[in-house]
C-alpha positions as CSV (number, residue, x, y, z in Angstrom):
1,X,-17.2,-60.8,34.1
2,X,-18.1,-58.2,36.3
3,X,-15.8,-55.3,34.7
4,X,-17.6,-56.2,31.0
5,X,-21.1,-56.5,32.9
6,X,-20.8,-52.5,33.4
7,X,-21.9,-49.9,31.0
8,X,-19.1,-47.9,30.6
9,X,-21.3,-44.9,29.2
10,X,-24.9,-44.0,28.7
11,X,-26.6,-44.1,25.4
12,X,-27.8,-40.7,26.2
13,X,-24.3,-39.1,26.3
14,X,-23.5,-41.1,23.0
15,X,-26.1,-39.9,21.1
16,X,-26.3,-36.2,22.6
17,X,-22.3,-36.1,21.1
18,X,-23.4,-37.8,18.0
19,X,-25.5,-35.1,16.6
20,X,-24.2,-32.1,18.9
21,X,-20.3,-32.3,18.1
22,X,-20.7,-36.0,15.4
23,X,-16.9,-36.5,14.9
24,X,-16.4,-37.0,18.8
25,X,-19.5,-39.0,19.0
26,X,-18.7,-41.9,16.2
27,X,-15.7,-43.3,18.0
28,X,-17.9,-42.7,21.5
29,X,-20.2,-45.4,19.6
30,X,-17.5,-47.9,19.0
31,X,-15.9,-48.0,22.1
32,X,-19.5,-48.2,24.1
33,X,-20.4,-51.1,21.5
34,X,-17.2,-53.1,21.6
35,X,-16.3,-52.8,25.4
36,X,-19.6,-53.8,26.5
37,X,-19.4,-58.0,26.2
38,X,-22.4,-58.8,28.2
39,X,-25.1,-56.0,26.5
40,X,-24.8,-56.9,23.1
41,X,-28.0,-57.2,22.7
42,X,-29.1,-54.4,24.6
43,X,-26.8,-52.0,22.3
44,X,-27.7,-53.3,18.9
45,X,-31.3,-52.8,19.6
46,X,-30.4,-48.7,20.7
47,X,-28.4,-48.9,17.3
48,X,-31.3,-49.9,14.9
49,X,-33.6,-47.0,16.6
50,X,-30.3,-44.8,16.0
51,X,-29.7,-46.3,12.5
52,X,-33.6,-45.6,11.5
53,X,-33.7,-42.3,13.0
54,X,-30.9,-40.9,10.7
55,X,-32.5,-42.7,7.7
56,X,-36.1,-40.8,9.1
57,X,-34.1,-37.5,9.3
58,X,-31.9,-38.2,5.5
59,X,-35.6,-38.9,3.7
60,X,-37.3,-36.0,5.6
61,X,-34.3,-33.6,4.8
62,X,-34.4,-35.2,0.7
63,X,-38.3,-34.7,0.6
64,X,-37.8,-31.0,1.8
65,X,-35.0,-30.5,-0.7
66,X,-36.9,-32.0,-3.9
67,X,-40.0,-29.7,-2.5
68,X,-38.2,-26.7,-2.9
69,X,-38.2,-26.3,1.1
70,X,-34.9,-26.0,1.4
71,X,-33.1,-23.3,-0.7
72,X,-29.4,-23.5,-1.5
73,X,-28.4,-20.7,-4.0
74,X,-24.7,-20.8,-4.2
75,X,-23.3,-24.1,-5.9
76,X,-21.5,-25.0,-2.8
77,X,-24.6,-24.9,-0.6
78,X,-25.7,-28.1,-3.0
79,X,-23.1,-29.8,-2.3
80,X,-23.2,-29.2,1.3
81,X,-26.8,-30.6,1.1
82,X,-25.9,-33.4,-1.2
83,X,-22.8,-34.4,1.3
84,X,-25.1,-34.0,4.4
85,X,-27.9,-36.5,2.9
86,X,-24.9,-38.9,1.9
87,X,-23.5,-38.9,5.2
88,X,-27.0,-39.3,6.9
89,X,-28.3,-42.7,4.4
90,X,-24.4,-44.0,5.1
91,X,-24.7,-43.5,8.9
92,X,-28.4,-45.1,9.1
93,X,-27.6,-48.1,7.0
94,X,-23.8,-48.8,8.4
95,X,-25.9,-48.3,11.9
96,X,-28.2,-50.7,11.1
97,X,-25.7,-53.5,9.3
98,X,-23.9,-53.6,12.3
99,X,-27.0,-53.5,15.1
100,X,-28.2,-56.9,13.0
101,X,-24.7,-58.7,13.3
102,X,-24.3,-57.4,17.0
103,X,-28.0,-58.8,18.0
104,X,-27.3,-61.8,15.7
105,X,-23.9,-62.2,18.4
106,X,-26.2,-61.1,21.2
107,X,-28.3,-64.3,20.3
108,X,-25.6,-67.0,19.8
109,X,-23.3,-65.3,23.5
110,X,-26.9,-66.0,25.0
111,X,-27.1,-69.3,24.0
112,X,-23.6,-70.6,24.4
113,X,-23.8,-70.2,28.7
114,X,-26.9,-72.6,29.1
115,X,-25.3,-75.4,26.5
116,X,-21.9,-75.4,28.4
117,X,-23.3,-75.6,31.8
118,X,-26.2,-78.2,30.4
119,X,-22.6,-80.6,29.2
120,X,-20.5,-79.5,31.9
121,X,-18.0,-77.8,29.3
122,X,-17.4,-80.7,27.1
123,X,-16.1,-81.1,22.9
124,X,-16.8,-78.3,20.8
125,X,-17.8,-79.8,18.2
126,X,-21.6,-80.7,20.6
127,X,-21.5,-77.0,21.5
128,X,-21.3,-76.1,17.9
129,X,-24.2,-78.3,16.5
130,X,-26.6,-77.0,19.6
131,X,-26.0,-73.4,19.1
132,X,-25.6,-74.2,15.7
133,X,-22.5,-72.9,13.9
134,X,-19.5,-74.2,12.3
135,X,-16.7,-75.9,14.4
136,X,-14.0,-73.0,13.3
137,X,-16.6,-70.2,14.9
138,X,-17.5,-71.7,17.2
139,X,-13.6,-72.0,18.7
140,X,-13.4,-68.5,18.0
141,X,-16.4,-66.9,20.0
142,X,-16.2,-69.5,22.8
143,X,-12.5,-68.8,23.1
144,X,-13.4,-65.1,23.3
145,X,-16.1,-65.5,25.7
146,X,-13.2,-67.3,28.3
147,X,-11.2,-64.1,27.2
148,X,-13.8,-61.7,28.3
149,X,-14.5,-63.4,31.2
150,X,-18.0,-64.8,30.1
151,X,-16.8,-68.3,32.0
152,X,-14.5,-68.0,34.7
153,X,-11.9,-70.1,35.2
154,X,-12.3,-72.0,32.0
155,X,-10.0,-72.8,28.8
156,X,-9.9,-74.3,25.8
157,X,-7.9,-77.6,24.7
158,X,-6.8,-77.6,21.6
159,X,-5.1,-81.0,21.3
160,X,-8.7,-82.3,22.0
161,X,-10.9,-79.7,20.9
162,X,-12.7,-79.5,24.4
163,X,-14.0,-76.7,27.1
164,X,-12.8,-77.4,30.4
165,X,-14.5,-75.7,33.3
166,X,-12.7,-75.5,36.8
167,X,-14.2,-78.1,39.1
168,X,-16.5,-75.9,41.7
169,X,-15.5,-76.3,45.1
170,X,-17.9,-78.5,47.1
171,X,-18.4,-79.5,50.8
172,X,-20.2,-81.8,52.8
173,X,-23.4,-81.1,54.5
174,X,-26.0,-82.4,57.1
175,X,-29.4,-81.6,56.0
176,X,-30.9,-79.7,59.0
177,X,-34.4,-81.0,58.6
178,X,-34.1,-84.4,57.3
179,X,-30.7,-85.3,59.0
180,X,-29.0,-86.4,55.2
181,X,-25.4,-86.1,53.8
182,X,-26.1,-83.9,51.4
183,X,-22.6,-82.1,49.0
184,X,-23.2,-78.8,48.0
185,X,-21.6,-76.0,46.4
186,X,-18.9,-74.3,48.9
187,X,-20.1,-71.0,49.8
188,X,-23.5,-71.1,48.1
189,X,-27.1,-71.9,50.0
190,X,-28.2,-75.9,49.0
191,X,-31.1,-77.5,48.2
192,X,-31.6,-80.9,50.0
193,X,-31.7,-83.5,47.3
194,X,-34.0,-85.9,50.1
195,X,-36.4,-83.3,51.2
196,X,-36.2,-80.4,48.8
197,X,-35.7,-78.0,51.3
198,X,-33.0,-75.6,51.8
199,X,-29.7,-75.9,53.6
């Protein structure tokens, strides 16, 4: 998960080559948005302030052009005007349709983590009604989560519809204070279950 965990380029540099040079900045946007897994929330929230500040900039630049501001006298020029203020509203809304189904995947990819460690993996069909989706979705995004690396060492069974997560390595301990057996997690720092303090 660490490689998806990684922003692969700063939303300053994405939106400095959106307006500066825009045809090398749109598919700068997708890539950022689709190869970070982990920030999907983080990016659909810098889209919508992108999305609204091109719909700010198409109404200020239509306001200016119905108030005679801006003056086009050749035929062409209109069209120029007309085409930029089309491709402005386009760019805003498309922007913000897709920040509002990225931050609505944001939500669920948050959610799915703390139900599969709460049921130790377990049938998708439980997984599904806590998140909540459908059955069929919630296959798909799970099964793209192991994919991306979300939960290592995990895969799906499609025979019985179930998430299996790896069994963690675990090793027996003597609690240093209390003197108990205690098994913990290989390679991590434990808490006593007896006395509550640390291994």
């Amino acid at each position: 998960m660490q490689k998806y965990n990684q922003e692969r380029f700063s939303w300053g540099v994405v939106i400095l080559l959106l307006f500066l040079f825009f045809p090398v900045g749109i598919p700068l946007l997708a890539v950022k948005v689709t190869s970070e897994k982990t920030r999907y929330s983080q990016n659909a929230r810098v889209m919508k302030i992108l999305g609204i500040l091109l719909a700010a900039i198409d109404v200020f630049m239509l306001v200016m052009t119905l108030a005679g501001k801006v003056e086009a006298e050749e035929r062409n020029a209109w069209f120029g005007v007309i085409a930029v203020l089309i491709l402005l509203f386009v760019g805003g809304l498309s922007l913000l349709i897709a920040a509002h189904r990225l931050a609505k995947k944001g939500v669920r990819y948050q959610r799915y983590p703390a139900i599969i460690a709460s049921q130790n993996g377990g049938r998708l069909q439980e997984i599904a009604d806590k998140v909540p989706t459908t059955l069929e979705r919630a296959k798909k995004e799970i099964q793209q989560m192991v994919d991306d690396g979300w939960i290592p060492g995990a895969y799906l069974d499609h025979t019985s519809c179930e998430l299996i997560l790896p069994k963690a390595a675990a090793e027996n301990r003597v609690c240093p204070n209390c003197g108990a057996a205690v098994v913990a997690e290989k390679g991590k720092r434990g808490v006593c279950e007896y006395c509550k303090l640390p291994l």
